[in-house]
C-alpha positions in Angstrom: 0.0 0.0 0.0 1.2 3.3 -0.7 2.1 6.6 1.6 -1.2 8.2 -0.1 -3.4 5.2 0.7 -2.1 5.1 4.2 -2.9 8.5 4.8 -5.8 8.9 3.1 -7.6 5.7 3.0 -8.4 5.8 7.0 -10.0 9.0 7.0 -12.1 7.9 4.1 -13.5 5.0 6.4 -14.0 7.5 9.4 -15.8 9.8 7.2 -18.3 6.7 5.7 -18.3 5.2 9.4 -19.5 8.4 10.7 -22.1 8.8 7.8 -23.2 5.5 8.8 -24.3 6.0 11.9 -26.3 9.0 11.5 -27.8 6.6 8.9 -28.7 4.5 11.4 -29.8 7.2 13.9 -32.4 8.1 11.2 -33.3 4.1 11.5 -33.9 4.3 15.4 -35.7 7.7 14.9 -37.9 6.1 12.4 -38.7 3.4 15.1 -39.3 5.1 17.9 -42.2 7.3 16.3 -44.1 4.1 15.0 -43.1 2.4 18.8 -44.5 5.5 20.4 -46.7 7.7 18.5 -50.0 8.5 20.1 -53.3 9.3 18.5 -53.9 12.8 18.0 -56.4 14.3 21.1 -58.4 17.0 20.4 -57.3 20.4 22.8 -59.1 20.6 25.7 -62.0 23.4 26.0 -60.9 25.9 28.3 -63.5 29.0 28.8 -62.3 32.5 28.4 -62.1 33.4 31.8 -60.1 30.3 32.5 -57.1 31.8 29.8 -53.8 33.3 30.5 -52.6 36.5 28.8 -50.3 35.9 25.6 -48.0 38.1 23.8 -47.2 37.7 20.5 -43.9 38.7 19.4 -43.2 39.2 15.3 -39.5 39.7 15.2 -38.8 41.6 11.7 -36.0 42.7 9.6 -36.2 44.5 6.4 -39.4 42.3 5.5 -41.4 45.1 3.5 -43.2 42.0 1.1 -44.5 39.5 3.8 -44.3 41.9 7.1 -48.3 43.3 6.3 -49.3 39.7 5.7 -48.2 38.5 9.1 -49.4 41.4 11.3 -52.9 41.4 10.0 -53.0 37.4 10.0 -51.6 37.7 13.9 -54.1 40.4 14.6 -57.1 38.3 13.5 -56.6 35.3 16.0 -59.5 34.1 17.9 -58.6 35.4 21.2 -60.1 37.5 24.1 -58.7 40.9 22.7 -58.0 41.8 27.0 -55.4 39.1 27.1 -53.5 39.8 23.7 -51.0 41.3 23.5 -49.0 42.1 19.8 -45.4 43.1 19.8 -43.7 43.9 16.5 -40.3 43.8 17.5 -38.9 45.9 14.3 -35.2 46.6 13.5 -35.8 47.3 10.2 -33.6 49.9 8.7 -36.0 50.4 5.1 -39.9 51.1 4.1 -40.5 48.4 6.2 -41.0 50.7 9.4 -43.5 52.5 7.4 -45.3 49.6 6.3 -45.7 48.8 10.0 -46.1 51.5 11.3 -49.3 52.3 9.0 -50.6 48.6 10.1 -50.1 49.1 14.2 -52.1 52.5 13.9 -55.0 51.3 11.4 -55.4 47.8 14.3 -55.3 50.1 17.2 -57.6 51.9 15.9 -59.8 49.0 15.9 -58.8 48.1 19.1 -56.2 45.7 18.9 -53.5 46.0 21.6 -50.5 46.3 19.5 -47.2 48.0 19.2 -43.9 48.5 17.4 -40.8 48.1 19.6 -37.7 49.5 18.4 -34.1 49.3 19.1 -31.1 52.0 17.9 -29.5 48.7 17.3 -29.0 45.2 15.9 -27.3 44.2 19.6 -28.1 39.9 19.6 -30.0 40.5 16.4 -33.2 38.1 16.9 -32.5 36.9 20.2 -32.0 40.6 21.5 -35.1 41.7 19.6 -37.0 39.0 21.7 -35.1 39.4 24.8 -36.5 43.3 24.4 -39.6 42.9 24.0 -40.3 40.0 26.8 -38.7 42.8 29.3 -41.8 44.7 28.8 -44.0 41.9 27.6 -47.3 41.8 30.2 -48.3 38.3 28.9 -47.9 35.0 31.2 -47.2 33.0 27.7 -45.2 34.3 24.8 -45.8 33.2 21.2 -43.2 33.5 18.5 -43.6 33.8 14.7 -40.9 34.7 12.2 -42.1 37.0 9.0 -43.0 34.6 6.6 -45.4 33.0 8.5 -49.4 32.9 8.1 -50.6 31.3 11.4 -54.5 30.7 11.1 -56.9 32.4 13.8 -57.6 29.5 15.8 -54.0 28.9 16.7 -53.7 30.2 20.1 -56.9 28.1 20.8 -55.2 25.3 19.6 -51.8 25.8 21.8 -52.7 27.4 24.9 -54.9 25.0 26.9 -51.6 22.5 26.3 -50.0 24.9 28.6 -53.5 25.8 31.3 -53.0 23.5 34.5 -49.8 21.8 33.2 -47.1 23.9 34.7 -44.3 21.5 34.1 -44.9 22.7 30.5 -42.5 25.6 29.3 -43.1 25.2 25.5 -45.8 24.1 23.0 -44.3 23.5 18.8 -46.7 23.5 15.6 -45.7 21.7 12.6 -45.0 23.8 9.6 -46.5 23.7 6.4 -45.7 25.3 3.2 -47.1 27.9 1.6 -45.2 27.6 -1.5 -44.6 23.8 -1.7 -45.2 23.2 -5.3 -43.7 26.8 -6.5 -40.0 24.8 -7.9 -38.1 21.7 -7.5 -36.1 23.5 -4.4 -39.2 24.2 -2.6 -40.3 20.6 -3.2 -37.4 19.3 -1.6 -37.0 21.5 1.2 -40.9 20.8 1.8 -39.8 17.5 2.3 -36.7 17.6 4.6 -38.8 19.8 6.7 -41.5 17.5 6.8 -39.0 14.8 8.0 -37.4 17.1 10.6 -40.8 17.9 11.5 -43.0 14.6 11.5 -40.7 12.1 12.1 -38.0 13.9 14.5 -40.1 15.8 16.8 -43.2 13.0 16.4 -40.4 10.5 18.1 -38.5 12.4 20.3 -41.7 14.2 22.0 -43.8 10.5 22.1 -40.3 9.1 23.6 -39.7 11.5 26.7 -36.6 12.8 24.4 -35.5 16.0 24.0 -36.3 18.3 21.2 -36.2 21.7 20.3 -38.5 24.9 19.3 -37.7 25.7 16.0 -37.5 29.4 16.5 -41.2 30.3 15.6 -44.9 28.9 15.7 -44.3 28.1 19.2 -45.8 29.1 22.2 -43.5 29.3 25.3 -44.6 29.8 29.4 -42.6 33.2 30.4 -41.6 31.7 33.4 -40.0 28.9 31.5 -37.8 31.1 29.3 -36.7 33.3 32.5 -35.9 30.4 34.5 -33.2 28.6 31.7 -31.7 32.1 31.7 -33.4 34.2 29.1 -33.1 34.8 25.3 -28.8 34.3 24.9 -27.2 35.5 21.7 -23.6 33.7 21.7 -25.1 31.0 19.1 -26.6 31.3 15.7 -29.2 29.4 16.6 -30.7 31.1 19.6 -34.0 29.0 19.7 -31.6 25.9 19.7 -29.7 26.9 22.7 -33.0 28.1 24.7 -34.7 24.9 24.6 -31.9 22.9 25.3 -30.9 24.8 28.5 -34.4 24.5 29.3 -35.0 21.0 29.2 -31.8 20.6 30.8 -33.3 22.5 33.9 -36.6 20.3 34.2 -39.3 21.8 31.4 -41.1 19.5 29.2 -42.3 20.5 25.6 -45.1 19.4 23.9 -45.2 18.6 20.2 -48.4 19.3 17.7 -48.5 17.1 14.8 -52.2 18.3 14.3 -51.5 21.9 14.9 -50.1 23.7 11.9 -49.1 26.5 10.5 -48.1 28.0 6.9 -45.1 29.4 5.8 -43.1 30.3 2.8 -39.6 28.3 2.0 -37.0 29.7 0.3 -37.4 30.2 -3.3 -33.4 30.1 -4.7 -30.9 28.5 -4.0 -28.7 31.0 -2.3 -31.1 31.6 -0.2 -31.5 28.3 1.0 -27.8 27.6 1.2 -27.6 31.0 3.6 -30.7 29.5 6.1 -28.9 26.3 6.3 -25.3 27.9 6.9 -27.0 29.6 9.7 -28.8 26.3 11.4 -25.3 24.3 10.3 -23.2 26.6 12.0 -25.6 27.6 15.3 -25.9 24.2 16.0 -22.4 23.6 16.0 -21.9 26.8 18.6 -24.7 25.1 20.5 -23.4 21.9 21.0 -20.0 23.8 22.1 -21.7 25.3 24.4 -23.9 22.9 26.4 -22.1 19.4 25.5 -20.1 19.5 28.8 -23.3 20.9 30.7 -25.2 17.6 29.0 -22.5 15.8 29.8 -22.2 16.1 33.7 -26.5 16.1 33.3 -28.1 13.0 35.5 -30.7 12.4 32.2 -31.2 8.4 31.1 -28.4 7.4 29.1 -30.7 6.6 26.5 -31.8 10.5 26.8 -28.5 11.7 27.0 -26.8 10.0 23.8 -30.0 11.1 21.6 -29.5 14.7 22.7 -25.9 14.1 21.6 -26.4 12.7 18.1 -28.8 15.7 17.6 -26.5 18.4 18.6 -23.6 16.6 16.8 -26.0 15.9 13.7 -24.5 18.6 10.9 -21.2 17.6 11.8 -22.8 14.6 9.2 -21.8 17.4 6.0 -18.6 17.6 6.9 -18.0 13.6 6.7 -20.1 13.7 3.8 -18.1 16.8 2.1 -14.5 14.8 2.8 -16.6 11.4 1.6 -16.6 13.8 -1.9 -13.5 14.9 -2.1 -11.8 11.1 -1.0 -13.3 9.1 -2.9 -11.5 9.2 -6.4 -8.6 8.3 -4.3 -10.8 5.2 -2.8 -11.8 4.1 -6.4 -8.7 4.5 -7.8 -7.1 2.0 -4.3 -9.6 -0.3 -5.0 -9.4 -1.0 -9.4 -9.4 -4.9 -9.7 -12.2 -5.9 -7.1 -14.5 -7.1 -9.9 -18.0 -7.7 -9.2 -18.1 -10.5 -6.4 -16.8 -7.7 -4.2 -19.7 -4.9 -5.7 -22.4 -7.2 -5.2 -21.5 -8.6 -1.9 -20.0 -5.5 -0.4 -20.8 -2.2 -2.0 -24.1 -2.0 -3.4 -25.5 -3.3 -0.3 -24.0 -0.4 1.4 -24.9 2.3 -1.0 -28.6 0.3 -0.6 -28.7 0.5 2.8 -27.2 4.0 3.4 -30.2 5.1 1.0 -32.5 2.9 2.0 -32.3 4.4 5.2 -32.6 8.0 4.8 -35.0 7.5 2.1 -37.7 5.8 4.3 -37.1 8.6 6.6 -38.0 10.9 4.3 -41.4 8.7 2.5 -42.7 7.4 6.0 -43.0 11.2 7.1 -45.2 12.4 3.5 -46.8 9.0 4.1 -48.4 10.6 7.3 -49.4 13.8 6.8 -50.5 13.7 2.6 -53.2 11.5 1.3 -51.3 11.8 -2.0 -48.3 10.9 -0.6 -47.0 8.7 -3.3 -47.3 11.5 -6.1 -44.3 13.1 -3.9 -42.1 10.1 -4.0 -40.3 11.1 -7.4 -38.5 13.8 -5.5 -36.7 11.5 -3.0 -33.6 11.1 -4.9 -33.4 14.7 -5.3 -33.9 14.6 -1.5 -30.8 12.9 -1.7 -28.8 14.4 -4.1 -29.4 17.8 -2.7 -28.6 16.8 0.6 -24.6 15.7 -1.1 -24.9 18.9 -2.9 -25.2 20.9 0.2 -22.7 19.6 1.9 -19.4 22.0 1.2 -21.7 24.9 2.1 -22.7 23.1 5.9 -19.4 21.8 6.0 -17.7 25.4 6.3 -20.6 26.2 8.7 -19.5 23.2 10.8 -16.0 24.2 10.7 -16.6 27.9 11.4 -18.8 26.9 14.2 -15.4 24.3 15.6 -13.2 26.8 15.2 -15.3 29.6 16.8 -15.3 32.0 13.5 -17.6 34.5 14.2 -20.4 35.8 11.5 -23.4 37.7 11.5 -27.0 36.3 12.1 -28.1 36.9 8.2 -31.7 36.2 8.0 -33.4 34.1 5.2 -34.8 36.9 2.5 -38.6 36.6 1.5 -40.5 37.5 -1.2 -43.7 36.9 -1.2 -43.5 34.0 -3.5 -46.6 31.1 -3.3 -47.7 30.7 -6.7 -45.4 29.8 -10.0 -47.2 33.1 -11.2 -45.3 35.6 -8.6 -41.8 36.4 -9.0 -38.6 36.4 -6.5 -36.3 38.4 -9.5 -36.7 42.4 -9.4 -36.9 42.4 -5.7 -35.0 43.1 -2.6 -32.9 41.4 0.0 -31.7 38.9 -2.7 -28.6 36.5 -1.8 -26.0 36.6 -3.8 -23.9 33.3 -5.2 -20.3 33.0 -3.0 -17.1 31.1 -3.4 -19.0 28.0 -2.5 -20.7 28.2 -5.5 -17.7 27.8 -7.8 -16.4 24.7 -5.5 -20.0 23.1 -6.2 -19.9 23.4 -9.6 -16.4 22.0 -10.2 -17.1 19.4 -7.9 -20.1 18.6 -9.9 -17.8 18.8 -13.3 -15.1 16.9 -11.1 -17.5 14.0 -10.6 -18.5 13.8 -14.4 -14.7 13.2 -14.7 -14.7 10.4 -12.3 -18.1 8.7 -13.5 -16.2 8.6 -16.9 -13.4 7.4 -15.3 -14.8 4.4 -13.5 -16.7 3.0 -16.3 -13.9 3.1 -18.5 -11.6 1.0 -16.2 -15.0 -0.9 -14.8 -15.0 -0.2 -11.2 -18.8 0.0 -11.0 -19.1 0.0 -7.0 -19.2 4.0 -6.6 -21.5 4.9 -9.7 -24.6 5.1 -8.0 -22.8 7.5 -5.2 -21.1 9.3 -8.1 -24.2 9.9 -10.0 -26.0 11.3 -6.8 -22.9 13.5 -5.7 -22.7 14.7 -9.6 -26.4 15.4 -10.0 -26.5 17.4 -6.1 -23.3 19.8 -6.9 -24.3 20.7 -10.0 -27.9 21.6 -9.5 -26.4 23.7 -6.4 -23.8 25.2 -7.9 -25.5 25.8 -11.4 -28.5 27.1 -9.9 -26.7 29.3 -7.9 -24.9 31.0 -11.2 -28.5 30.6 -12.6 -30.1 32.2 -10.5 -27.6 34.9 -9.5 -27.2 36.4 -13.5 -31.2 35.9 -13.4 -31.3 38.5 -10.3 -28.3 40.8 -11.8 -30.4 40.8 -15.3 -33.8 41.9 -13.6 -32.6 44.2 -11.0 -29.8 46.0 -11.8 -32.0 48.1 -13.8 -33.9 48.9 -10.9 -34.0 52.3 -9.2 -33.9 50.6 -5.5 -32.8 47.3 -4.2 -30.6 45.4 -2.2 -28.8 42.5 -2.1 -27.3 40.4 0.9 -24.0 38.3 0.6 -24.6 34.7 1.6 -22.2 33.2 4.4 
């Protein structure tokens, strides 16, 4: 064997070993929800006089195309107007302020107890704009929702009695839908891995006394809760992340609604998408800094403990799965001459199981929410492919979040966009294409050369990891070029916009 094998062949292994058993942590997930999932029960009926006080908090930034279409959809719940409360929690520096402002005075007009809370800065971004408003919130429970979301009126009917006589409770999660599921293949897919995340992950880590986390809005969390696990903390990017876990670790339970729902938009390009997952990527990285030695030295169940572990530690998965690309020419090329006894007996079974795994994940969660469930099958393998395509861009967010590189909380831009009639080009706040853009589409151009490569010589065992690798970087990286001239072509021209550079 030579010095390059030696070197290079181990961390190959480490990286599929490691890829491996997140497969099979997606396995165990997938069991535990069919061990333990319960039927849904209707919410209790609780009579007005027997409610607590909410506040609602809308944290906004520069959101002038979805921020009217949140307050007035907030504004309308089905709730005793004396104990709501509405907090738009606005650090906008654009029209947006004047967009809210003209929606606060037309509701208060009407009645509605709502107000615009303003900083003179940014200070924590998101987590500081919450952390302000809950100092002067006057509601015992304080709902969250981000400003591309459309909750329906009945929502804090739906949540709150989880919360009435159940004071171990500190939090209460909806499900998300998606309010432009079917506007492009991205939003198709990311529909799905949400669904997944949402269905399957939460489904078996709530039915299974596990721990799980609010994802950062359409939630509904006891005050008392968040003061007691030490407030709204802005050292991670993923303040919601941190929150719940130092919550959990001090006692609370959360409750998880499969049944309760609530719609918002996904991304609509690329770069945009790649920016939102940078963000979770490299905040959950920071969080598992952070509160690993704190789980650690926790009395939880073992089985408890190493769950919360694997979920902390689970984007660490595109960095293995970023070397897995780069290493495994090199693998092909140490392994020319094993023929087909060892494909058939070895490697395809692999590759089989590895996707196998992740893709029942994936079906078993459309399987239980969709009725037409098998018309969304066909996008699976682009489940996959995207999932390698994505991984240089998480894998820098996992090594940024190692190393301790700091960056700014960049929010996700939105548009507006449900229908394939409306239009994301020509507006604000787009994302623009970065270095990792280039790497993706030469390691998409790479992987052609390799696929060529390993038919000519006939070592067959990769080509089914090749093709999926090939197909992921080059959709991400071609649709980031794409998509970026697209933007430059349409707005350019235009008298006012802005554009965001994607981490």
């Amino acid at each position: 064997m030579e010095l390059w094998q030696i070197i290079l062949l181990p961390i190959y292994c480490l990286a599929l070993g490691s890829l491996m058993v997140f497969s099979f942590h997606r396995f165990v997930i997938v069991h535990l929800y069919f061990k333990n999932r319960k039927p849904s029960i209707p919410e209790p009926l609780i009579p007005d006089v027997g409610l607590p006080s909410v506040t609602v908090q809308l944290p906004v930034y520069n959101e002038v195309y979805v921020v009217e279409r949140l307050v007035r959809s907030v504004s309308a719940f089905d709730y005793p107007g004396h104990l709501l409360e509405i907090q738009v929690l606005d650090d906008s520096t654009d029209e947006t302020r004047e967009v809210v402002d003209r929606c606060v005075a037309e509701l208060k007009s009407k009645g509605v107890d709502i107000k615009a809370i303003r900083r003179d800065n940014r200070a924590g971004y998101k987590a500081g704009a919450l952390e302000a408003g809950m100092a002067v919130a006057r509601g015992d429970l304080i709902a969250v929702f981000d400003a591309d979301f459309v909750p329906s009126a009945d929502f804090l009917r739906r949540t709150v009695p989880h919360l009435v006589d159940r004071p171990e409770v500190g939090m209460v999660q909806a499900r998300w839908t998606h309010l432009n599921r079917d506007y492009s293949l991205i939003t198709k897919v990311q529909a799905i891995f949400l669904d997944g995340h949402f269905v399957m992950e939460h489904g078996a880590r709530s039915s299974s006394g596990l721990f799980f986390n609010f994802n950062g809005t359409a939630g509904i969390w006891r005050k008392t809760c968040i003061e007691d696990a030490g407030g709204w903390q802005h050292d991670t990017l993923t303040e919601d992340l941190d929150l719940s876990y130092r919550a959990q670790l001090a006692g609370w339970q959360f409750v998880y609604l499969n049944n309760v729902t609530a719609s918002a938009e996904v991304p609509v390009t690329v770069n945009g998408w790649k920016a939102q997952q940078f963000r979770w990527a490299k905040g959950s990285v920071q969080t598992a800094k952070k509160l690993l030695p704190r789980l650690l030295r926790s009395d939880l169940r073992p089985g408890v403990k190493a769950e919360a572990i694997l979920h902390l530690c689970a984007n660490t998965s595109y960095l293995m799965m970023g070397i897995l690309a780069i290493l495994i020419f090199p693998a092909v090329l140490s392994r020319q001459g094993l023929g087909w006894y060892r494909v058939i007996l070895v490697d395809l079974p692999l590759f089989a199981s590895a996707t196998a795994v992740v893709s029942r994940f994936y079906i078993h969660s459309q399987r239980e929410i969709y009725p037409d469930w098998k018309t969304r099958l066909q996008y699976i393998p682009w489940c996959l492919a995207m999932g390698m395509g994505i991984s240089f861009n998480n894998g820098r967010a996992v090594l940024e979040g190692l190393v301790g590189h700091e960056s700014a909380f960049n929010r996700t831009p939105k548009f507006n966009v449900i229908t394939r009639r409306d239009h994301w080009f020509g507006k604000r706040y787009a994302v623009k294409k970065n270095i990792m853009s280039f790497l993706e589409l030469a390691a998409g151009l790479y992987f052609i050369g390799v696929i060529y490569f390993c038919v000519n010589v006939e070592v067959y065992f990769p080509l089914p990891f090749l093709v999926l690798f090939c197909s992921g970087f080059l959709y991400m990286g071609g649709m980031s070029f794409g998509q970026g001239l697209f933007r430059r072509v349409h707005t350019e021209n235009s008298p006012d916009y802005e554009v965001a550079v994607a981490d």
